[in-house]
C-alpha positions in Angstrom: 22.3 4.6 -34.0 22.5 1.3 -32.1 25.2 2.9 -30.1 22.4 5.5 -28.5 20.5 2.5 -27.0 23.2 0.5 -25.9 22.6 1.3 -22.4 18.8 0.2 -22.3 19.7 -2.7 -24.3 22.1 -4.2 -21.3 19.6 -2.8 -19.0 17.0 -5.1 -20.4 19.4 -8.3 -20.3 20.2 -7.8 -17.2 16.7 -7.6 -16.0 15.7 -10.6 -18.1 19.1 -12.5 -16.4 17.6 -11.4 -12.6 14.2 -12.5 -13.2 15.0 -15.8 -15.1 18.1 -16.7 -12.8 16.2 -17.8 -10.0 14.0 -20.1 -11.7 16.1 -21.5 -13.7 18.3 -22.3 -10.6 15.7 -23.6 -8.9 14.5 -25.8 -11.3 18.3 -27.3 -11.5 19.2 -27.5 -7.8 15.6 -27.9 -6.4 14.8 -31.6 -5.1 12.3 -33.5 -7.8 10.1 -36.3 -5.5 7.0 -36.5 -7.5 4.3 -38.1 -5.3 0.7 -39.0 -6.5 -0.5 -37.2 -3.3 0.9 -34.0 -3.6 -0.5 -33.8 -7.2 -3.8 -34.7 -6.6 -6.6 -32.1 -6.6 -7.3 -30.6 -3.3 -10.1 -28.4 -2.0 -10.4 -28.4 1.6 -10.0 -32.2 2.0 -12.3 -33.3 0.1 -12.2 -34.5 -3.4 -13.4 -32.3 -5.8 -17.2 -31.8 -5.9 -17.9 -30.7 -9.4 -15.2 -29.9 -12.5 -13.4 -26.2 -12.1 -14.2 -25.6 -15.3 -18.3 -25.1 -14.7 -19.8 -22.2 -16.2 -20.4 -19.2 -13.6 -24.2 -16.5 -14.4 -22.5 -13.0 -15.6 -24.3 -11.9 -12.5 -21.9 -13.5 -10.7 -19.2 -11.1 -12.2 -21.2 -8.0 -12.0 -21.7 -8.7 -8.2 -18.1 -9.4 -7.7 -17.2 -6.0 -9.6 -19.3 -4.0 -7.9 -18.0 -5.4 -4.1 -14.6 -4.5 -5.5 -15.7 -0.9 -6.5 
């Protein structure tokens, strides 16, 4: 029964191989200079105003949904 899906099995490695291949390359050939700048928080060149993690009215949403629709 295996035999039958075989095919789709090696499909779906290769598939995994292509998506993960470039990362993983990257990650091993890229060049790694950490700097406290470039990981610093940055929103428009100012430091951060308030925390990102501040509670937005459901209004919000619905008006943001309905501009979409």
């Amino acid at each position: 029964m295996l035999e039958n899906y075989l095919h789709i099995l090696i499909f779906l490695a290769v598939a995994i191989l292509i998506g993960f291949a470039p990362r993983a390359l990257g990650m091993l050939l890229g060049p790694r200079r950490p700097d406290p700048e470039k990981d610093a928080p940055y929103e428009c060149g100012f430091d951060a105003f308030e925390s990102a993690r501040m509670k937005f009215d459901v209004r919000y949403y619905l008006v943001a949904i309905l501009f979409i629709l």
